[in-house]
Residue, then its C-alpha position, 0 to 999 in steps of 0.5 A: x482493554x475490554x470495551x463496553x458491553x460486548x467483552x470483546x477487546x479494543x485490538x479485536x475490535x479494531x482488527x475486525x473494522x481492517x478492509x483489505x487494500x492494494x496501493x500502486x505507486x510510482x517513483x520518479x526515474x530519476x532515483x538512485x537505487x538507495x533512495x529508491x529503497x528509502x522512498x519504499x520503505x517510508x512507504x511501508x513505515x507510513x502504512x504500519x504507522x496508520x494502522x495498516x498490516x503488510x501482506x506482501x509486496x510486488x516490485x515491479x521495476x523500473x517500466x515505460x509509462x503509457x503517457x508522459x507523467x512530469x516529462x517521465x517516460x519511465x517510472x519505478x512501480x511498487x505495489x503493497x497489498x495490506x490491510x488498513x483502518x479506513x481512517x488511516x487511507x486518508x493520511x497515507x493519501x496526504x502523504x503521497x501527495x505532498x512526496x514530490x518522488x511519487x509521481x502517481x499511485x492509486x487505492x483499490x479497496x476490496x470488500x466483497x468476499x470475491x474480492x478479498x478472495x482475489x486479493x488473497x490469492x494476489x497477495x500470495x502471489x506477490x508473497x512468492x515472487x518477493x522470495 
């Protein structure tokens, strides 16, 4: 579909509007090893179906929280790297809100090109790790 005027396509359009994002969360310790890995991957399925495209993925496991969090001493951490549609951050954020199995998590967003220099070379880290 060509939009109006510039001949480029909506997809192309779309893409070029992508920022680069880095999501940190943190699941409950309490979780089997099954709903661990159901809990990440609802996770990533929320990202794709908001517009967002995974990069890589750091798992970091299960590690001691700084701070009690819900009466947790511990949680299982998770980072995605990916890039999303601004709009889509709202939707992802109202979701992990409402997951009672998440008991923190942050957004960063990179825009300058140190950042996304940074979050490349992040990312490819964690793509290298994951393998």
């Amino acid at each position: 579909m060509k939009t109006k005027n510039t001949g480029i396509n909506y997809k192309e359009k779309l893409m070029s509007k992508l920022k680069h994002y880095e999501t940190m969360f943190i699941l409950k310790p309490t979780l089997t090893d099954e709903e661990t890995v159901a809990q990440i991957e609802n996770v990533k399925a929320l990202i794709e179906k908001n517009g967002g495209e995974i990069a890589s993925c750091l798992d970091m496991g299960s590690r001691e929280l700084a701070y009690e969090i819900e009466k947790n001493k511990r949680g299982y951490y998770f980072v995605v790297y990916f890039k999303g549609n601004p709009a889509g951050i709202a939707e992802i954020e109202r979701n992990y809100r409402i997951n009672e199995e998440l008991i923190r998590f942050i957004f960063i967003k990179y825009e300058k090109k140190k950042e996304i220099a940074v979050w490349t070379k992040m990312s490819d880290e964690a793509a290298k790790k994951a393998n």
